[in-house]
N, C-alpha and C positions, 0 to 999 in steps of 0.2 A: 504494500500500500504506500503510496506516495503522497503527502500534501504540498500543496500548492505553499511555496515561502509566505506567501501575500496572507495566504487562511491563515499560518501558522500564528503570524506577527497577530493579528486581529485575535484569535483565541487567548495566547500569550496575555495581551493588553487585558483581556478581559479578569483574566485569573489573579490571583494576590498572594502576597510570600514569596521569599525571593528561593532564590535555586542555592540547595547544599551546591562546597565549594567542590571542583572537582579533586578527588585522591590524590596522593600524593605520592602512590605509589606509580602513576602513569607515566609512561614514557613518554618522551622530547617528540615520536614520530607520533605515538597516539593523542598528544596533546593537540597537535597541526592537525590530525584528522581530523578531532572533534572541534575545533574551528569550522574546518569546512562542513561537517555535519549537519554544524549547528544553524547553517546559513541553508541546508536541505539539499546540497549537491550529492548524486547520485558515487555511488564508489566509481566510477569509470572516469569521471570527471575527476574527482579528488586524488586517482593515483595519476591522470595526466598533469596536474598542478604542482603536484609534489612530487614528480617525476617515481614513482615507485610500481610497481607491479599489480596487479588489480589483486591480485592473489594475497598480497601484503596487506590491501586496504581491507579485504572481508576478514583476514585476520585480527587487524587491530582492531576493525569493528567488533565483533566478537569477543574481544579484552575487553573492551568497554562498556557493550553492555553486562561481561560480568562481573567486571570489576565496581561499577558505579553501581550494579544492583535493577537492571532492565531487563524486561522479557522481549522487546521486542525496538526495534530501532526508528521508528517513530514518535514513542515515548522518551527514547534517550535523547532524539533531536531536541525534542521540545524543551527539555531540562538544560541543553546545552543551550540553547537558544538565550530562554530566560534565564541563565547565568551569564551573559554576556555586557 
């Protein structure tokens, strides 16, 4: 499932309480991904940006949402987002 940046920001705005920070156990590379996550670029996009393998980016995606505690990567967007 994909949401539209535009829906995401307008949902966001509507919601209150700000976003736990992210771990500190994240890496430098997962850090840049959840950047671009957070903005709802698609993994293909994210490893052309950050020059890395698409293979890498569904990786670190996958760290992320277990590490931050997500079941699924439109919820984590959203957190990343409203941390931002």
């Amino acid at each position: 499932m994909v949401i539209d940046p535009r829906v995401a920001r307008v949902a966001l705005n509507r919601e209150s309480g700000a976003a736990p920070p992210l771990s500190p156990d994240l890496t430098q590379t997962e850090r840049a991904i959840a950047d671009l996550l957070a903005l709802g670029l698609p993994n293909a996009e994210i490893a052309a940006r950050l020059h890395l393998a698409h293979g890498t980016v569904k990786n670190a995606v996958s760290a992320l949402l277990r590490k931050l505690g997500h079941s699924d990567r439109t919820s984590l967007a959203l957190e990343l987002a409203r941390g931002r």
